[in-house]
N, C-alpha and C positions, 0 to 999 in steps of 0.2 A: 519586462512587462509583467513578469509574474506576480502577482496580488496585486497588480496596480486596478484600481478603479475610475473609470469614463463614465461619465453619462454625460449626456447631451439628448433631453427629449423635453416636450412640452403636454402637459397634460390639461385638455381644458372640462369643465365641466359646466354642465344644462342648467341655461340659465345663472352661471357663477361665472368665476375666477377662469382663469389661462395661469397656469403656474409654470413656469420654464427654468430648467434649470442644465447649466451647462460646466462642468467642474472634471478637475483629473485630479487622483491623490495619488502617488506615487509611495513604493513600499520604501520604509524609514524605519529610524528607531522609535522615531516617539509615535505611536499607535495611537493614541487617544485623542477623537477631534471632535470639537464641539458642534452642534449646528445650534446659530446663535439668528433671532428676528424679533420681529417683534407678530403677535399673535394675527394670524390670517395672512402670513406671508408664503406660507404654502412647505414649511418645512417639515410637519407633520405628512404630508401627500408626497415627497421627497422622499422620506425611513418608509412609507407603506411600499411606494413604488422598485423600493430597491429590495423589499419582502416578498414582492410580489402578490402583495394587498391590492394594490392600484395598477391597471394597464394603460398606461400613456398612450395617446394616438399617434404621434410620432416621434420617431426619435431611436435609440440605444443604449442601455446599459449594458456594459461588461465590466466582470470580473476576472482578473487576470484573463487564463484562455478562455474561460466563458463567457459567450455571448447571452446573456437573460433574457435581452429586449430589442428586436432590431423592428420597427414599425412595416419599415418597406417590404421586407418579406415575410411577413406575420410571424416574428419567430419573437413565442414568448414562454420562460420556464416557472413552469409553476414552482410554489412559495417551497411546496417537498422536499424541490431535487435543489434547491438554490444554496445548499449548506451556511442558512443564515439563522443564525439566533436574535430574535427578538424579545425585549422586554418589555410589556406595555405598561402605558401609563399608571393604571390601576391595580396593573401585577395579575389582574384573571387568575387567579390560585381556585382550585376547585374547592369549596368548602365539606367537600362531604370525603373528601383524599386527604390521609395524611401528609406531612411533610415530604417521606422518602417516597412517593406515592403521585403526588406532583412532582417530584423532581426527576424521576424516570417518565412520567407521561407521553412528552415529546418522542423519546426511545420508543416506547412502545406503540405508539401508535404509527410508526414506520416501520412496523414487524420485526425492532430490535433488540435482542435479550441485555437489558444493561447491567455487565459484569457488576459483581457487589466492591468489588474495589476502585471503578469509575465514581459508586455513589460515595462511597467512603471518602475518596479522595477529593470531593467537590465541596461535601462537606467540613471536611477540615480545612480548605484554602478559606472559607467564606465564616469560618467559625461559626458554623449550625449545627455540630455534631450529633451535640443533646436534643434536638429537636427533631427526632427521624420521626417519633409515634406518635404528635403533637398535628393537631390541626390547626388552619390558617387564624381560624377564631382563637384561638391561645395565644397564639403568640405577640408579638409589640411590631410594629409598620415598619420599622427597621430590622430585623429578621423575616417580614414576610418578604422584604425588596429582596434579602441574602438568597431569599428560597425560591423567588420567583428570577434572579440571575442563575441558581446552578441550573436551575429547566434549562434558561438558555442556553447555559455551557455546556449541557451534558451530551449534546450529539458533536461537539470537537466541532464549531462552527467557524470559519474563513472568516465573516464578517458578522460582528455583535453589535447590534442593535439596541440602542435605548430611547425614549419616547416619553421627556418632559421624568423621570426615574425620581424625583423627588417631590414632587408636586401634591402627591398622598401624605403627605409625611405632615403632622405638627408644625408649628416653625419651632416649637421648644428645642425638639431633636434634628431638626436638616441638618444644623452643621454638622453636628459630629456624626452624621448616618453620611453626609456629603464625604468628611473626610475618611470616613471608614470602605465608601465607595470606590472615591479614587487609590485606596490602598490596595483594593481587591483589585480594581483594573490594570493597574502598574505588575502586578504580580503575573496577569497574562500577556502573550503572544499574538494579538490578536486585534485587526485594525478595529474600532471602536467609532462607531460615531452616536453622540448624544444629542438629542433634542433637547434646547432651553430656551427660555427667554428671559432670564433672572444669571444679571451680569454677573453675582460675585459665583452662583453655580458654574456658570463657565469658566472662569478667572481659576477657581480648584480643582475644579474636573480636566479641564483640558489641556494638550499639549500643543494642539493648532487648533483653528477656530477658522469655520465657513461661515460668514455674514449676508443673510438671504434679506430682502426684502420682495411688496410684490412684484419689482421689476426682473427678481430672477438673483443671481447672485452677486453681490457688490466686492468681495472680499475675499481672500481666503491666504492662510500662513500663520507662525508660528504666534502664538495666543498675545504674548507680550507687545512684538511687534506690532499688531493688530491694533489690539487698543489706544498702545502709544502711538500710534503714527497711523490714522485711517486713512483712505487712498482721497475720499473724495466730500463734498457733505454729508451727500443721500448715507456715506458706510457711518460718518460721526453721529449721524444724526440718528437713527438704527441703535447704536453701541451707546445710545445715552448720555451722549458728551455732554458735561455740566455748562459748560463757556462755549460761545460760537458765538464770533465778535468778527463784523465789518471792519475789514482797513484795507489801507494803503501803503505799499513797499515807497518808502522814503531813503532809503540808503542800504546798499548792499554790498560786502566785499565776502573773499572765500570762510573769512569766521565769523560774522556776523549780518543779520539783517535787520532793520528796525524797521516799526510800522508805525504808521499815525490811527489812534483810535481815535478820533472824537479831537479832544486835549490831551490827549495821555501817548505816552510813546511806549514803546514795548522792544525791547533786544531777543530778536531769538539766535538761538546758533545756526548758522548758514549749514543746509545738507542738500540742499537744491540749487541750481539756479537758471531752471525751465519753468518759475513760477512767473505767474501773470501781477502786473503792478497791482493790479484789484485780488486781495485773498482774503480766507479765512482766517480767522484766529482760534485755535482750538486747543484749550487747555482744560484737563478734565480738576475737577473739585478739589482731590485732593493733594493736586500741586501746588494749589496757591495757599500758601501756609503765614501764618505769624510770623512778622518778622522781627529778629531780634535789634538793638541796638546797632550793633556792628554791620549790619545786611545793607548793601547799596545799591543790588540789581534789581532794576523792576522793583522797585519799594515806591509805595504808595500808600497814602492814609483815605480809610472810606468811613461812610456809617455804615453801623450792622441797623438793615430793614425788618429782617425777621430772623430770628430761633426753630431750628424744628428738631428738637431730641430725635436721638436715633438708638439708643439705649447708650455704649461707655462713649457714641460719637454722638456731635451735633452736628447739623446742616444750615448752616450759617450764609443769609441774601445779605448780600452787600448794596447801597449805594452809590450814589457817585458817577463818574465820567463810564463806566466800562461796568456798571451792574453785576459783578459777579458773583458766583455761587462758590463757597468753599468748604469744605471738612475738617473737623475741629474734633480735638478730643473731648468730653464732656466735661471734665477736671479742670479744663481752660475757665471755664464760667465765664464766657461770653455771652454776654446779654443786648436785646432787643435796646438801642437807641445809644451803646457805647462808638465809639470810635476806634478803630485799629487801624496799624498799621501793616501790612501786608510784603511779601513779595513773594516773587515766584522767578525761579530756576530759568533761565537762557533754554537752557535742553527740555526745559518740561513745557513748551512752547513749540504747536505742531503747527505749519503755515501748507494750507493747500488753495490751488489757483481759483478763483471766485468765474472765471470763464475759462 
């Protein structure tokens, strides 16, 4: 159980929400895990309560042997003693403190003298060297986020904290401040959970992914799985699934299942067979691809309804028996009122029970 993390508490507030959240992570290699909802699902009140921002009225979190929050017997630890590094949204950098200046802050204001080779060393994992004499107004939003993580890191925290870490940022720069993040995080030891609600930051950042909605939480395990294979609608529908199509199991053996949509049949690969005759059909966007000549699975001709550029992608509404939505490279030049023909992958076809 050491560094594993439990919570199970519900936090309600006056006149709002009941946020409830009930989850275990167990210590692994891949550190890094998303918290992924969509906005007022209560995942921000989730990172405060396990900082010890937020007192839940019932319930418990623990950290390895610590117990932070047990409601039943008032036993709650302040944010101090909870050796958690937090990064907040907007990064709270003191403007009137230089770089190396907030970066010790944390240290110090728990009575900590921070060795000059703790600062040194933080600085160079996050490549802000140059930036110790430098105020937060100098510098660029992707160096303020590097300055405003060593804070976090510099008291050697259990459990780091981040809270939507991109969402200050340009769009010019997220991605490469995104992939420069998750290069920073991979580099440490340290369980990791992020705030997002912007599928492809979780898709980079993370190596498992918790799926909240307001009922509490829908999902949780390793990122890929997750998305390829959601457990139920409420977690697809959450995770932004392009396709979500009514049908009917018409035929099933151990490798294959086929569904009736409408007029259209559909092959998927059999991985179940506890599902109910009535299910879903859940294929995310960019599996349903152009099909070449030679393609005979799941190949179908629609019209394109609409175009919606995405800069080197478009977002292409299909017609037809099964209305789908698919992703296209921009170079295709696929246009408003052409005809394609389509198919999509047996495996890239996720069926979950409709009751």
């Amino acid at each position: 159980m050491d560094n594993a993390l439990l919570i199970d508490f519900a936090m309600a507030y006056h006149h709002g929400p009941t946020i409830q959240a009930k989850l275990a992570i167990e210590p692994s290699a891949d550190k890094i895990w998303v918290l992924f909802g969509r906005s007022g699902s209560g995942k921000t009140t989730l990172l405060r309560a396990l900082a010890g921002l937020e007192r839940p009225q019932t319930g418990t979190i623990r950290f390895g042997q610590a117990r932070w929050l047990d409601a039943a017997t008032k036993t709650f630890v302040r944010p101090q003693a909870r050796n958690v590094g937090f990064l907040h949204q907007h990064y709270a950098l003191f403007p009137h403190m230089s770089v190396d200046e907030n970066i010790v802050y944390g240290l110090r204001a728990r009575g900590i003298q921070a060795p000059a080779s703790r600062l040194a060393e933080l600085k160079a994992m996050l490549q802000i060297g140059e930036l110790g004499a430098r105020f937060p107004g100098q510098i660029s939003g992707g160096q303020r986020q590097r300055v405003a993580l060593a804070r976090a890191l510099a008291p050697n925290p259990g459990l780091l904290l981040l809270d939507e870490p991109l969402s200050a940022l340009d769009a010019a720069v997220r991605a490469q401040v995104r992939r420069e993040l998750r290069e920073a995080l991979q580099q440490l030891d340290i369980l990791t959970l992020i705030v997002t609600h912007d599928r492809a930051e979780a898709m980079t950042l993370g190596d498992n992914i918790i799926v909240q909605d307001e009922s509490g939480i829908l999902q949780l395990g390793p990122i890929g799985e997750v998305f390829g294979r959601p457990r139920d609608l409420a977690t697809a529908r959450c995770l932004g699934v392009e396709n979500l199509l009514a049908g009917q199991i018409v035929e099933a053996n151990t490798q294959t299942t086929t569904v009736q949509l409408g007029k259209t049949q559909l092959v998927a690969k059999s991985v179940s067979n506890s599902l109910s005759r009535d299910v879903w059909v859940v294929i995310r966007a960019e599996y349903v691809c152009l099909a070449p000549d030679t393609a005979t699975e799941n190949c179908f001709e629609a019209p394109v309804v609409a175009v919606h550029p995405e800069g080197a992608l478009t977002r292409v509404v299909l017609g037809g028996d099964l209305g789908l939505v698919m992703v296209v490279l921009a170079s295709t030049g696929v246009c408003e009122g052409d005809m394609v023909r389509v198919a999509i992958a047996k495996e890239a076809i996720h069926l979950v029970s409709a009751t």
